[in-house]
N, C-alpha and C positions, 0 to 999 in steps of 0.2 A: 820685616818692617811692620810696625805697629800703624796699624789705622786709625786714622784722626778721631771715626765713631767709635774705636772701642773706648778711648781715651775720652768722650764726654760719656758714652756709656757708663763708664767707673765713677767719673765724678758727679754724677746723676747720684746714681746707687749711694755715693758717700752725704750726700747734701742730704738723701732721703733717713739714711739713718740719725744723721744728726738732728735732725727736725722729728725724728719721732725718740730718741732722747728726751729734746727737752719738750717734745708735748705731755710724757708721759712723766716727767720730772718735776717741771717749773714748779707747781704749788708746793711739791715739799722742799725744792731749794729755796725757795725764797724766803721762807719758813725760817729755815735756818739760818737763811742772811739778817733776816729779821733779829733772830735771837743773838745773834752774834753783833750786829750793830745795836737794836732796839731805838731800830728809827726805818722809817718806813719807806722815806726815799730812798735812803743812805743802802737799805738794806734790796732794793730796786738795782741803783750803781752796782752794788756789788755783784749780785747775780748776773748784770749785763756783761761786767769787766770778765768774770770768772769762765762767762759762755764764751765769748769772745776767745780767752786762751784757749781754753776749752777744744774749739774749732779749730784754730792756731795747729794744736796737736794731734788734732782728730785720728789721723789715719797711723798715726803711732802709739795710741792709748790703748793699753789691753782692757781697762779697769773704769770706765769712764765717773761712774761714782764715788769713786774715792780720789781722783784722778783732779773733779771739779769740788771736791770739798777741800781739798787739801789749799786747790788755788784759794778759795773761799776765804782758808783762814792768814795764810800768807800776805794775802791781799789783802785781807783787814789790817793785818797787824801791822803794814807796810804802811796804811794809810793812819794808823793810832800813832806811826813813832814823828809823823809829816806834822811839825808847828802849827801847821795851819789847821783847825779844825772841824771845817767846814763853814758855812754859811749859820748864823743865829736867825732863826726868826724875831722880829718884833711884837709881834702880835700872834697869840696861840688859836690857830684856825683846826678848828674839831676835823679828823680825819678818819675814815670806818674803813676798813677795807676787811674783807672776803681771806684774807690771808696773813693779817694780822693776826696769833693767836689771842685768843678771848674766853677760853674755858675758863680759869684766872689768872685775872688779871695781877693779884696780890704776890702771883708764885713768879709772875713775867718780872715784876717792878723786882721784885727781891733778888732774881738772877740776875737783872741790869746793874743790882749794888755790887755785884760781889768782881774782884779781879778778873781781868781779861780770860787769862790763862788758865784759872778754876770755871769760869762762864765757857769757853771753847771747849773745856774736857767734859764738861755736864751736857753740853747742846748735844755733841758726836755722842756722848755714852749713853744717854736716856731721852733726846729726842730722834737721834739718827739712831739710834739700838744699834751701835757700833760694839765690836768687843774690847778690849783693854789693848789689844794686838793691835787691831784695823784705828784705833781711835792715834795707839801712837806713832803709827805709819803716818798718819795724817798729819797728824801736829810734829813729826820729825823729831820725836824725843823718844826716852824709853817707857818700859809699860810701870816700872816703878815708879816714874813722875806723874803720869796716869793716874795713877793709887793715889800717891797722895794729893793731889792737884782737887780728884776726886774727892778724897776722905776731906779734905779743908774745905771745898767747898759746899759739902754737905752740913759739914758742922757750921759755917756760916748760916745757912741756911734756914737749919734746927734751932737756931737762937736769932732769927731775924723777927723785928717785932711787928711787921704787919701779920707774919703767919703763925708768931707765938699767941697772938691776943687772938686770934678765932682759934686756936688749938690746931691748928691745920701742918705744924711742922713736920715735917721729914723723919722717920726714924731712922 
């Protein structure tokens, strides 16, 4: 018979790991929810929904970082194909945050132009430094969709005109 304290014993030990997960995670997931929404609430939702499954699955995840990016992009994509597109503001109220990337801004605005599915394979391959393997484990496709997902939206990129006119494109 299993005793009642080894049983919160365990579930102690499991809440502890989860919580130092995402202490040691949050900034750069959010990052990426960021980049993948490029909206700051939206990109908040997302990482709360993604922790939440996250949890959901805890004690069954070998992998928990790929495990939470994957929901990350599922999740967006789930919520791109929903009619409804969220809330508009009326009025644009200036918003700074800490975890907003800001190195530039012109490379942020450019990846926000480009398709969902070339923007998701550039965030996983050059800001999460995924390999072409782990990026299409993620996205549930092959690593030749990867390539080229990649190569198209690089060339997007290379010929986007906020970063063509400072010279600042991509090679």
């Amino acid at each position: 018979m299993v005793r009642p304290t080894a049983i919160h014993a365990g579930a102690t030990d499991r809440v502890a790991e989860f919580e130092d997960f995402v202490a040691s995670r949050a900034t750069r997931l959010l990052t990426t929810a960021y980049l993948l929404t490029h909206d700051h609430g939206r990109a908040e939702d997302l990482l709360q929904t993604s922790l939440a499954k996250l949890w959901l699955a805890w004690s069954r995840v070998d992998e928990p970082d790929a495990y939470v990016r994957k929901v990350m992009v599922t999740t967006y994509a789930s919520w791109w194909r929903r009619k409804w597109r969220g809330e508009k503001p009326s009025d644009a109220v200036p918003e700074t945050s800490a975890s907003q990337p800001t190195r530039d801004p012109d490379m942020w605005s450019a990846l926000a132009r480009l398709p969902r599915g070339q923007r998701a394979v550039l965030v996983l391959r050059f800001y999460e430094d995924l390999t072409e393997a782990e990026t299409a484990r993620v996205l549930d496709c092959s690593v030749g969709t990867v390539k080229s997902q990649s190569a198209k939206g690089l060339a997007k990129l290379r010929i986007d005109a906020a970063l063509v006119d400072e010279g600042r494109a991509t090679r």
